[in-house]
N, C-alpha and C positions, 0 to 999 in steps of 0.2 A: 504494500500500500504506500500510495508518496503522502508526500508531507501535507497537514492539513492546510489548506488556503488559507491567509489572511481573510478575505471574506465570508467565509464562514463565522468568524468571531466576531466581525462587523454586524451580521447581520443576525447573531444570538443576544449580541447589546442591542440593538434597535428593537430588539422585539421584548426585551426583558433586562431593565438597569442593570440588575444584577442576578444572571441569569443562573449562579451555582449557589447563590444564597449568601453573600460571603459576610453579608452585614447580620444576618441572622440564625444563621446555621448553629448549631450546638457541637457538630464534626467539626466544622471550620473553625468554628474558637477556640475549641480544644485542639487541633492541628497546629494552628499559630501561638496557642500557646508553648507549645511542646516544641516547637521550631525556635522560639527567643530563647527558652531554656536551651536548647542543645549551645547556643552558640557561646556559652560560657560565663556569660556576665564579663566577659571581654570588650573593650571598646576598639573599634575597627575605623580606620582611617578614609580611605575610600570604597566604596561599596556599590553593588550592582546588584539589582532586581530582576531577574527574567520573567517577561511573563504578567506584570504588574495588576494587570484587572483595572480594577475598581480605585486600586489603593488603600485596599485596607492593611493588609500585612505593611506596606510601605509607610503607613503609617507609626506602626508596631514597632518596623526597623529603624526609625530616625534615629530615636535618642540615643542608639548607638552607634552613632555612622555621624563623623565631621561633613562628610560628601558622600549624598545618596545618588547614585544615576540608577532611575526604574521605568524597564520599558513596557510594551505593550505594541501588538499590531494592529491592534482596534482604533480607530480615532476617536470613535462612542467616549470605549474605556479609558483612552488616553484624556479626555477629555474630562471626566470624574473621576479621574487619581489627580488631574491638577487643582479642580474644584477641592477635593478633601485636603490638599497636601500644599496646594500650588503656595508658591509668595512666602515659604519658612526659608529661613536660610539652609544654603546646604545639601536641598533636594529639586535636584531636573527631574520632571516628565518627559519622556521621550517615545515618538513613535519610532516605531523599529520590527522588521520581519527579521525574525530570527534564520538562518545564522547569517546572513546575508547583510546587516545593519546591527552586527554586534556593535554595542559603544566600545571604543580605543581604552585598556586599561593603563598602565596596570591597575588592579587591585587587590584589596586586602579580606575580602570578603564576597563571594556569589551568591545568592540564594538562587536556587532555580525549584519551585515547589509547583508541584503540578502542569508543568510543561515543557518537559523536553522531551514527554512520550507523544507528542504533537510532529516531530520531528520525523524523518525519515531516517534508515541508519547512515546513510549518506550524509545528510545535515545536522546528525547530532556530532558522528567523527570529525566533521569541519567545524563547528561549535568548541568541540574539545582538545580539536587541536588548538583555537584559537585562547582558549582557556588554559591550557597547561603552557603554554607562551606569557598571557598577561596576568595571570596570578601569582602574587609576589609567593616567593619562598616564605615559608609556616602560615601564609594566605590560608584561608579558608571556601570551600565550593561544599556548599550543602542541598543534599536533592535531597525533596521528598515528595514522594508521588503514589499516586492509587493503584495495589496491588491485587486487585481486584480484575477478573479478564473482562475486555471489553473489545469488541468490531469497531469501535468509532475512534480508535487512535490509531497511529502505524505502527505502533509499538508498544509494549505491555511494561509497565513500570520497575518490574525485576530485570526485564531488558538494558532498560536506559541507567541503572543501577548496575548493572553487570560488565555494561560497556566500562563505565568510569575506574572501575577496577582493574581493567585491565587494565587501565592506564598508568603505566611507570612514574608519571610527574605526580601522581595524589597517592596520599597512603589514607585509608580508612582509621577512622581516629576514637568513629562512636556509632554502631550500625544497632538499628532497634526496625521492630515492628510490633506494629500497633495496628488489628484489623479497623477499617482497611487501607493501610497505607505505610510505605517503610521510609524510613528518615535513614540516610546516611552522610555524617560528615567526614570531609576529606580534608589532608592539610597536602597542601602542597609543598614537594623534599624543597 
């Protein structure tokens, strides 16, 4: 299956603000909550969002991030992560099709939660080549994604967790699951 189209996500915002529930969800709170915790109570210098939404996790992630860049391919949702987030110092909104308008790092921290099994394996290895380049050494790259089997991605969430391990530049640092979805953070050597 190839990579999901940016309009597809265009047009699941236009039809629903928030169309996975992220402002009201009891999964989704408890995910985000569980994702601030993994990252240590560490403060992280420059930082990057994949995948952004709504901007509610971007939200979550300022206060520990000097410099947030959080994307999205939606213009909808690009458009209500700057409404929620826009004008604090610190944090750009940015449209951007994944891997193709990755933002320029380096940085000190990735989230990528819930979307890199949107990718192709083509596009997530070009993603991760560009990610084991721009994350600084003891950098951080955290996925956590639905491990649950689904038709409507190109890729099943143990998939896009199993690619990043092979990868020589990140060492797994903290692997959990939690039905249904697994958190793994990497440090990059």
């Amino acid at each position: 299956m190839s990579a999901t189209p940016p309009e597809h996500f265009e047009r699941l915002y236009r039809e629903d603000p928030d169309p996975w529930g992220f402002t009201t969800s009891t999964y989704e709170r408890a995910k985000y909550a569980r994702t601030i915790r993994a990252l240590g109570g560490r403060r992280y210098g420059r930082a990057l969002e994949l995948g952004c939404s709504i901007g509610v996790m971007t939200e979550a992630l300022a206060p520990l991030c000097d410099e947030l860049v959080a994307c999205d391919a939606a213009p909808t949702a690009v458009q209500a992560a700057r409404e929620r987030v826009g004008g604090r110092p610190g944090i750009e909104i940015r449209e951007a099709v994944l891997p193709h308008d990755l933002p320029d790092g380096p940085w000190d921290l990735v989230i990528a939660s819930e979307v890199l099994y949107y990718l192709d394996a083509e596009g997530l290895d070009s993603l991760l080549d560009t990610l084991e380049r721009d994350v600084r050494s003891g950098g951080v790259l955290l996925a956590v994604h639905w491990t649950r089997p689904t038709r409507t991605h190109p890729q099943q969430g143990d998939e896009v967790h199993d690619a990043i391990l092979r990868r020589p530049g990140f060492l797994r640092t903290l692997a959990e699951r939690r039905d249904p979805y697994r958190l793994d953070r990497f440090t990059r050597r």
